[in-house]
KOLKOL-947844 format. One record per residue (C-alpha): x, y, z. Coordinates in steps of 0.05 Angstrom, whole numbers, padded with zeros to 5 digits, always signed. Layout:
N
XYZ
...
% end
This chain:
671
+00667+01152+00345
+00730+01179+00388
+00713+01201+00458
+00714+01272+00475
+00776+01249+00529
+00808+01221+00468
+00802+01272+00419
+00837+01314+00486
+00889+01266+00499
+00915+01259+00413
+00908+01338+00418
+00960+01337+00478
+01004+01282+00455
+01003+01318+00381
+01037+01367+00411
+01098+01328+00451
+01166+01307+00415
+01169+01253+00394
+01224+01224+00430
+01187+01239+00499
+01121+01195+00469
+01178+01132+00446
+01215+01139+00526
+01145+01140+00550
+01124+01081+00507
+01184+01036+00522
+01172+01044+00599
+01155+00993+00636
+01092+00997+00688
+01131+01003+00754
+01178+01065+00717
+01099+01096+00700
+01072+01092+00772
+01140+01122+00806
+01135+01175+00753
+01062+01188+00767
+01078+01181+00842
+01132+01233+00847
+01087+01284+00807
+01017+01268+00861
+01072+01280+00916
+01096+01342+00885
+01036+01367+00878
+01011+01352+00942
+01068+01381+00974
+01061+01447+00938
+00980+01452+00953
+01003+01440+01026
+01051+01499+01030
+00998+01555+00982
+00943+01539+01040
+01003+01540+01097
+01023+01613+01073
+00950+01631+01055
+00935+01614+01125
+01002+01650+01162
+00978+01719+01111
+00916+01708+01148
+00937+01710+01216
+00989+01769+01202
+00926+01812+01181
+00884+01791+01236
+00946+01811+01288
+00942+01886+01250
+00874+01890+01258
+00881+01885+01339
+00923+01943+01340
+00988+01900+01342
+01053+01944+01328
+01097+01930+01270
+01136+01871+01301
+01214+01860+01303
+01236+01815+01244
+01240+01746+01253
+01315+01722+01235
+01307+01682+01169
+01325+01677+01098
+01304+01738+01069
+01323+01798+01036
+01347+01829+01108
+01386+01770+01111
+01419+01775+01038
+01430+01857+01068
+01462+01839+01121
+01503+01790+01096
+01529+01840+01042
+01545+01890+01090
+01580+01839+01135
+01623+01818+01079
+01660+01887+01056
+01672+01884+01132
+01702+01825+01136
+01735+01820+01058
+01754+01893+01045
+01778+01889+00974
+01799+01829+00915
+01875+01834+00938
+01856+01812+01014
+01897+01760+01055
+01818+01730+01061
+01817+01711+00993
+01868+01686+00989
+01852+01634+01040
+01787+01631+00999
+01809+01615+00935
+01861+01555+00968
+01798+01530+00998
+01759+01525+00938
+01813+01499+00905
+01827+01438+00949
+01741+01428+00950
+01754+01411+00873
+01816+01370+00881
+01774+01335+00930
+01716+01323+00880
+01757+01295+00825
+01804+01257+00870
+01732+01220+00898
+01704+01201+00820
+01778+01179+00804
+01775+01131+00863
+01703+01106+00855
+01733+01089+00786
+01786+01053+00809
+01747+01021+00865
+01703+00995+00806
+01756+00959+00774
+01794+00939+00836
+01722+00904+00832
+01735+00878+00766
+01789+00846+00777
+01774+00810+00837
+01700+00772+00795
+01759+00758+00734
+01801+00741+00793
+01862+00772+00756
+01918+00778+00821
+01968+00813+00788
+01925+00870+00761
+01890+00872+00822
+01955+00883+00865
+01971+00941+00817
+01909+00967+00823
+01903+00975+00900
+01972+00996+00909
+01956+01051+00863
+01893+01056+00907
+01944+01067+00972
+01989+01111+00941
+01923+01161+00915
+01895+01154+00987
+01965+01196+01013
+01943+01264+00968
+01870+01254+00995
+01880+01256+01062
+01926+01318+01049
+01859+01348+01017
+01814+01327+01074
+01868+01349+01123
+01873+01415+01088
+01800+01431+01084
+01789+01424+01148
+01851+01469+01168
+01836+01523+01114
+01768+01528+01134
+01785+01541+01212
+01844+01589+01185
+01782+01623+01130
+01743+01641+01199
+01804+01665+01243
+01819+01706+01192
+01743+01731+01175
+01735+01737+01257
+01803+01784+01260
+01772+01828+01201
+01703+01841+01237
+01738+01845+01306
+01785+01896+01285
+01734+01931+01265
+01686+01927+01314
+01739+01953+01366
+01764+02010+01314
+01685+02038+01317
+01670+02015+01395
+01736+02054+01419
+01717+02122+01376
+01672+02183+01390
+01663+02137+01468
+01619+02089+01437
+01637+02043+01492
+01610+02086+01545
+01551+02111+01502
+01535+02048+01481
+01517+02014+01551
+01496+02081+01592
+01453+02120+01528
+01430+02058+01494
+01400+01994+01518
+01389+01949+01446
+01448+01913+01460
+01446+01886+01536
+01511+01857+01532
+01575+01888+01488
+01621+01842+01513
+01584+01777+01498
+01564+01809+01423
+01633+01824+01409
+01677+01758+01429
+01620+01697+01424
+01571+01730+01380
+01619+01755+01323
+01660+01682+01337
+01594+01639+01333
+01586+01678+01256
+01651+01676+01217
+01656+01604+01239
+01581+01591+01217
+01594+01628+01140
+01666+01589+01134
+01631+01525+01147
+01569+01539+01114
+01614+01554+01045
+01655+01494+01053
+01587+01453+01065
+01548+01485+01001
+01611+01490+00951
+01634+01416+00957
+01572+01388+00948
+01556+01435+00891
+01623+01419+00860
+01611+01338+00883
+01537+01342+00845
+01563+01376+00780
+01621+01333+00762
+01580+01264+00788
+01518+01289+00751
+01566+01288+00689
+01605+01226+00691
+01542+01177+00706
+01519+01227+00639
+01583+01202+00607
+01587+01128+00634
+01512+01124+00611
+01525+01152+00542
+01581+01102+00537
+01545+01038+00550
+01487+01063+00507
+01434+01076+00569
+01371+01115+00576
+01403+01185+00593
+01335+01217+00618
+01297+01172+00659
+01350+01166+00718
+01353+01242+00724
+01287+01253+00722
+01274+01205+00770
+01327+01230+00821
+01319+01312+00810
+01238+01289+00830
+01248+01254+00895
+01306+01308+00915
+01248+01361+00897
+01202+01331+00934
+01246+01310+00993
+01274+01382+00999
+01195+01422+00994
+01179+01367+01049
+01234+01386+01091
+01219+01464+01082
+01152+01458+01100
+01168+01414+01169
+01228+01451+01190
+01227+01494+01253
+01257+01569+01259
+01326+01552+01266
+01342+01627+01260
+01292+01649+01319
+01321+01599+01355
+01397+01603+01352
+01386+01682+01361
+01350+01671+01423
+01397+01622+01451
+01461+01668+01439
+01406+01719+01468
+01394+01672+01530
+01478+01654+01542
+01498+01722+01540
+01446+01739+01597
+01476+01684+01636
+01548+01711+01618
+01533+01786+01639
+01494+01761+01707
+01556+01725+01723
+01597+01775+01712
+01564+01815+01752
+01569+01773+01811
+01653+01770+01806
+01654+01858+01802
+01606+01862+01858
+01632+01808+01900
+01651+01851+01960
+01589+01882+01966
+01541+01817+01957
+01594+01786+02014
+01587+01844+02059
+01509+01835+02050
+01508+01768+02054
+01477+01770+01980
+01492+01697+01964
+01424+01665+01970
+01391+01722+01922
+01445+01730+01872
+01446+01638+01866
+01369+01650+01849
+01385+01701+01804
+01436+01660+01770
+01388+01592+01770
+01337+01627+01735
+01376+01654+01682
+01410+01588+01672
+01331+01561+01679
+01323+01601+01611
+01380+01577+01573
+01365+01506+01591
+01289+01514+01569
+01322+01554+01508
+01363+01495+01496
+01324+01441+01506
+01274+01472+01457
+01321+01472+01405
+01340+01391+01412
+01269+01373+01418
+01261+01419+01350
+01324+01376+01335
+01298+01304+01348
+01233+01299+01289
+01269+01350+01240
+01330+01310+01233
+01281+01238+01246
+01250+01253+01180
+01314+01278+01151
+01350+01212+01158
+01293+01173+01140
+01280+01219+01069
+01351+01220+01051
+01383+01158+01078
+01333+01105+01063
+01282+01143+01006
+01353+01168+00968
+01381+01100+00975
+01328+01072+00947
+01326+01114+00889
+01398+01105+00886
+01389+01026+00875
+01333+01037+00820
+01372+01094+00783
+01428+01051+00786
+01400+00989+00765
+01368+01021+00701
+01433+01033+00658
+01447+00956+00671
+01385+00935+00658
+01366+00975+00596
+01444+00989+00556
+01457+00964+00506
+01530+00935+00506
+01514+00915+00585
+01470+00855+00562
+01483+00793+00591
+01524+00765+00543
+01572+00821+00559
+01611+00781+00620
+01599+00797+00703
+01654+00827+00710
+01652+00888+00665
+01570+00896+00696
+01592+00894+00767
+01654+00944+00749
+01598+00987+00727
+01555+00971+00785
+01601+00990+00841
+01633+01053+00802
+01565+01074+00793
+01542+01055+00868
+01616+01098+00895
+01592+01159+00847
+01515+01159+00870
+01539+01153+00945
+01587+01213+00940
+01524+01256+00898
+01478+01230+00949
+01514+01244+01013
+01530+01312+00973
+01452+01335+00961
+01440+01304+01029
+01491+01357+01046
+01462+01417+01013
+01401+01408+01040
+01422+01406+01114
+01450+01468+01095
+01392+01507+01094
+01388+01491+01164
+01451+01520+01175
+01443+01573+01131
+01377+01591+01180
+01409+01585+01235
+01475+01636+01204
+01413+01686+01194
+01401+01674+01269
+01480+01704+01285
+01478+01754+01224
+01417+01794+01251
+01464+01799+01323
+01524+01822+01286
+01498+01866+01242
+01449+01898+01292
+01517+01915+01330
+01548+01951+01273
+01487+01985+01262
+01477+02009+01344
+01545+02031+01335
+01530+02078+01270
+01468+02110+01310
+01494+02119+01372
+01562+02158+01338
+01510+02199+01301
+01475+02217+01368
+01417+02171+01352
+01401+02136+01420
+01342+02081+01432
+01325+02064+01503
+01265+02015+01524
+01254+02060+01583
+01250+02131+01562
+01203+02191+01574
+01202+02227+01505
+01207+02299+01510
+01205+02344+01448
+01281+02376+01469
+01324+02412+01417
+01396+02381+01414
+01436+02434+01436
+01502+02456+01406
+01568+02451+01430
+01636+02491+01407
+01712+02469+01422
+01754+02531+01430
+01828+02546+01456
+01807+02597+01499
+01803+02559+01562
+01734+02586+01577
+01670+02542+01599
+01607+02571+01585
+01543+02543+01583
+01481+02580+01561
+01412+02559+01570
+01435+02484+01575
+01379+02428+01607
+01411+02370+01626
+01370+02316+01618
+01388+02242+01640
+01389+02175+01585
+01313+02163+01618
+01296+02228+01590
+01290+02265+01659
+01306+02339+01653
+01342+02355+01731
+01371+02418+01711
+01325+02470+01677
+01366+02535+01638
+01426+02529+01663
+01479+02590+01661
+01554+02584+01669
+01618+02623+01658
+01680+02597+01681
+01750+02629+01670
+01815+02601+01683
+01828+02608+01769
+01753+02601+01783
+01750+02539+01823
+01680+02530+01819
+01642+02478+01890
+01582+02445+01868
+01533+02420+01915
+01468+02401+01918
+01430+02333+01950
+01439+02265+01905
+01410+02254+01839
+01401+02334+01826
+01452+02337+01774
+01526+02338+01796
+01557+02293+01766
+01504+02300+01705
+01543+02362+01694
+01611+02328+01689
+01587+02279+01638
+01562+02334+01600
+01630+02371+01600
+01668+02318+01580
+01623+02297+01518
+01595+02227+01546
+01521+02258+01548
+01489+02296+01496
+01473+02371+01503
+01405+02400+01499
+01363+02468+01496
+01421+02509+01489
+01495+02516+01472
+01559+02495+01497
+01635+02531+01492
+01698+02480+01526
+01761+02473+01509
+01787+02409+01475
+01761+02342+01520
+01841+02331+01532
+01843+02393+01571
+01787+02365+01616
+01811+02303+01669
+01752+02283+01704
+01775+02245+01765
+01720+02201+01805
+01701+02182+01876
+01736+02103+01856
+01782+02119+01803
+01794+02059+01750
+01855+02015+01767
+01880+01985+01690
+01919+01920+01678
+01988+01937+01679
+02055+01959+01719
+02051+02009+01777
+02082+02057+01722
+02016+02045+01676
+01971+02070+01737
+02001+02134+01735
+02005+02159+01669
+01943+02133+01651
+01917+02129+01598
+01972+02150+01564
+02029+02091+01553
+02102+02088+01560
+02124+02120+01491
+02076+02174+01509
+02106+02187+01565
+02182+02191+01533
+02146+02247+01484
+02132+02280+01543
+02199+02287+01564
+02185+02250+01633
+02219+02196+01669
+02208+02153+01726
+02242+02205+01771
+02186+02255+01757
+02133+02211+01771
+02170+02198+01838
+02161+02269+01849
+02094+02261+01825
+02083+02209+01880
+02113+02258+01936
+02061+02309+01921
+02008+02255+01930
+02048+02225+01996
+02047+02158+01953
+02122+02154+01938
+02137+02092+01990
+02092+02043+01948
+02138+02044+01903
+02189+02006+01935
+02136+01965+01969
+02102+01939+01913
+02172+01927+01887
+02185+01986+01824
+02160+02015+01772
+02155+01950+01725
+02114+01903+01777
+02051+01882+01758
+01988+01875+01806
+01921+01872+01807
+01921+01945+01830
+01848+01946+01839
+01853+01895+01901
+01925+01922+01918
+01915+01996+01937
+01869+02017+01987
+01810+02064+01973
+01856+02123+01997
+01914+02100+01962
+01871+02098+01898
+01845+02166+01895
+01914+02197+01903
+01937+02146+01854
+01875+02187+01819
+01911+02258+01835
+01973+02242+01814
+01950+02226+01744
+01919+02295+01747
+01993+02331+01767
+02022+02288+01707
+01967+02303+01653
+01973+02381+01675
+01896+02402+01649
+01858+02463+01639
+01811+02442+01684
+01803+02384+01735
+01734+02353+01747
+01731+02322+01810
+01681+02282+01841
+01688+02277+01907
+01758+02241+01893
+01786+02257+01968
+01727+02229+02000
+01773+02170+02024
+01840+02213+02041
+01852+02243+02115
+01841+02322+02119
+01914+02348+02121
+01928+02303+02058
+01866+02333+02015
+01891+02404+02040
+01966+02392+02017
+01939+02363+01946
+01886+02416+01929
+01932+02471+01944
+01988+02442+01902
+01935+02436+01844
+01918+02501+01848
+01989+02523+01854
+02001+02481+01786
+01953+02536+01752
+01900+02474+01749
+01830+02504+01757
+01789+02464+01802
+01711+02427+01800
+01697+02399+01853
+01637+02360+01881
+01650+02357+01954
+01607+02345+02015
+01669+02363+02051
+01667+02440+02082
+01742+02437+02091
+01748+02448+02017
+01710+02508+02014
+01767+02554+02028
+01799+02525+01951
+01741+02550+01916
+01722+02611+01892
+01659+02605+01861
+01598+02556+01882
+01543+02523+01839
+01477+02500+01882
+01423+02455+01859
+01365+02451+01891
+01345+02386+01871
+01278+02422+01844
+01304+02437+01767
+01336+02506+01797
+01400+02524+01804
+01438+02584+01838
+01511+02606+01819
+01553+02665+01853
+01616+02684+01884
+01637+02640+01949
+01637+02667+02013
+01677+02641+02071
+01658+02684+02121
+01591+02660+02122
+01563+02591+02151
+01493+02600+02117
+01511+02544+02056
+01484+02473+02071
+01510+02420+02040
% end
């Protein structure tokens, strides 16, 4: 009487095709146990990684449970990754008819020509092989001059691969870097960006080397997932083919090889580090070490003066310290990831290789051995070429999801930029430093009446510091309004609110348009240029032409500012210097005032911009600028300038404020 296991195993095996009971049948016992040991791997591999995530689920709800914040995602592939990827890519491929796919589509097209061109040769390689068992000269001559003359159009592929795929990133990097600059040069998102908002440390690194380290990462990761996709389809098909042919087992050598790649690729999933976290944190670590160094260079003066050197080497060694311990993380991460890598897809896949190989041979039927050597090596070695180039293809896909880990990494960086950008033109600002106070955004009003008024304003710093409480100001065209006060109470607060850099709160604000505002500062900016450049900055040459003046007017600019002679010094108009070192601190801040008699504003904010000119120079200039109808604000510690002002704004220092009519006559005001 049948066994209850027996009566199971006919129930099963009623229920199978046929043909899968007559393959299994006709196996022999070594086929049976690599069968039976690829599915106890499988399934040991997939039981690993349920408890592995059962596990992490169990830590994330034990973190919640202390109280533990929502943390920042980790950089990985994920829906935020697919998100950001999408949103990256109208950026950098606006529409079908772009010059970027164009360059796309030539890529992909030479990744096919490559593919075939590599199955035609391992054909021909096979019977180059052919010939040389049958020992047939003349063919073979024939045969490996044709083998030459194909090798000319595939090194033109490689060649061109290579060169489209750099060209297929230039052109994706010019995309996203036009327009990052179009949004980081609008609405002063340059200045708002690194003074109102601190999530990204360093602009200057995330624009050039961040943006750089991603459009090269997607060009190469599409070059290294579409040839091997292409190189898997079309070998996967003509072994299919050659099998059919020579009347083979069709399943069995599939089977076999989509189960070790299975396995070999959940092994290598559930080993492999965060290449994401990792590559983000080392572009986080270099651009540290970029920004302290560049620090060092602007404030070289000073740190000499001080004698700085020692502190700011320490500061420097420490930061490298970090990107060499970021580094060396990685490599180590590196060294057993891509140790069991090798040995999975080098010597496991070549090993599968030889037995998927040999099983057409052995088991065809027009490939017994009666069928000659020669025609069963031709098939060997064409066979051998065409399961290298798949193997060295799915050996390539799977690295790939390193890369494509490690693009996440550089996608979270680029995208978070865009997305700073977008908040911080909407007036959204995140700092990690900041006091929050429940403060109404105020409102502010652009008329042409040349009027200032501020009503019930509170300036409050980035920190979130309010150091001016209700302030009230009216100022007409000919008030030249002094402010004073002690440091830090507000001054130059005031300025930045005027000309739009901070935001307003409690109250409301009427100016006229920014362009009718030229704020002038204690070190005025020197740009690259000619000496031309310096003074009719920021506008540029053309502007200047619209404006109807020529270099003779700003000569006559210069003679208001006594700056005229450095023309002819520093050798015209057209010369080029590094103006910053060039000028002196004097010679700067007139270069400062003479901008302001070219511009002609409304009003001219000035922060203690004389502090570095001699008395009777300051007294000529301000008296020219308020004979040019220019009316004056001015931050002064100076009380020569108090006969130029009408008006005078006091803070205390406190929160308070006091504002009235200026009075010469008495010496009661303390500066």
């Amino acid at each position: 009487m049948p066994s209850t296991l027996s009566k199971l195993t006919f129930k099963v095996a009623g229920k199978l095709p046929p043909e899968w009971i007559l393959l299994y049948l006709r196996m022999t016992k070594a086929q049976k146990f690599a069968i039976l040991g690829s599915l106890v791997g499988f399934f040991g591999v997939v039981k690993q990684l349920y408890f592995t995530k059962r596990k992490s689920r169990r830590r994330s709800k034990g973190y919640g449970g202390l109280g533990v914040g929502p943390k920042k995602t980790t950089p990985g592939i994920n829906i935020e990754f697919f998100k950001q990827m999408r949103f990256l890519l109208k950026l950098m491929i606006p529409t079908l008819w772009s010059k970027q796919i164009a360059i796309l589509l030539a890529h992909t097209g030479m990744l096919m020509a490559r593919t075939f061109l590599s199955i035609y040769v391992a054909k021909l390689e096979g019977k180059i092989v052919r010939e040389i068992v049958q020992k047939n000269v003349g063919q073979f001559i024939r045969l490996l001059t044709k083998w030459l003359v194909i090798a000319i159009p595939a090194c033109f592929c490689n060649s061109s691969i290579r060169f489209l795929e750099k060209h297929l990133a230039l052109s994706l990097r010019t995309s996203l870097v036009n327009q990052a600059y179009k949004t980081y040069f609008s609405n002063q998102i340059y200045y708002k960006v690194g003074n109102l908002d601190t999530r990204i440390p360093n602009p200057d690194h995330s624009l050039t080397e961040d943006i750089s380290e991603f459009t090269t990462s997607v060009a190469h990761l599409y070059s290294h997932i579409t040839k091997p996709l292409f190189d898997c389809l079309m070998v996967s098909l003509t072994l299919f083919q050659r099998s059919q042919a020579v009347g083979s087992n069709l399943f069995l050598g599939p089977f076999i090889t989509l189960s070790v790649v299975g396995l070999t690729g959940q092994i290598l999933k559930a080993i492999s580090p965060r290449f994401g976290q990792l590559a983000a944190k080392e572009a986080e670590t270099k651009a540290k070490l970029r920004h302290k160094h560049s620090r060092i260079v602007t404030n070289s003066e000073e740190i000499a003066f001080y004698g700085g050197g020692e502190v700011e080497k320490n500061i420097l060694q420490d930061a490298y310290r970090q990107e060499y311990q970021q580094s060396k993380k990685i490599y180590f991460s590196k060294l057993w990831y891509v140790f069991f890598e090798q040995f999975l897809m080098k010597y496991c896949w070549g090993g599968t290789g030889m037995v998927v190989t040999a099983i057409p041979i052995l088991t065809a039927h027009s490939l017994k051995n009666g069928s000659g050597a020669a025609k069963r090596t031709e098939y060997y070695m064409t066979s051998k070429h065409l399961l290298v180039s798949g193997a060295d293809a799915m050996e390539r896909l799977m690295t790939s999801y390193k890369e494509a880990v490690e693009l996440a990494g550089y996608s979270s960086r680029v995208a978070n930029i865009f997305k700073v950008f977008d908040e911080v033109s909407k007036g959204i600002y995140i700092r990690e430093s900041c006091i929050e106070r429940d403060i109404q955004i105020g409102t502010v009003v652009e008329n042409n009446s040349s009027i200032i008024e501020l009503t019930n304003i509170k300036v409050v710093t980035p920190t979130g510091d309010v150091i001016v409480q209700d302030l009230e100001l009216l100022i007409k065209p000919g008030m030249h309004l002094l402010i004073t006060g002690p440091n830090g109470c507000g001054k130059s607060s005031l300025f930045r609110i005027l000309s739009g850099l901070w935001p307003v709160y409690g109250g409301h604000m009427t100016r006229p348009p920014v362009d009718r505002l030229y704020y002038i500062p204690q070190r005025p900016y020197m740009s690259l240029g000619n000496l031309r450049e310096q003074v009719i900055y920021p506008d540029t040459r053309k502007d200047m032409h619209r404006k109807g003046m020529k270099d003779k007017d700003l000569t006559r600019i210069l003679e208001n500012v006594q700056l005229n002679h450095i023309v002819t010094r520093e050798g015209g108009w057209d010369s080029v210097r590094d103006w910053q070192d060039v000028l002196s601190g004097g010679e700067k801040q007139r270069v400062g005032i003479a901008r302001l008699f070219y511009h002609k504003p409304t009003f001219a904010l000035l922060d203690e911009c004389t502090s570095a000119v001699s008395m009777d120079v300051e007294d000529s200039m301000y008296q020219l600028m308020i004979k040019s109808g220019i009316t004056l604000l001015t931050i002064t510690h100076r009380p020569s300038l108090f006969k130029h002002h009408t008006h005078i704004l006091k803070f205390t220092g406190d929160g308070t404020w006091s504002f009235e009519d200026m009075k010469l006559e008495s010496s009661s005001w303390t500066m």
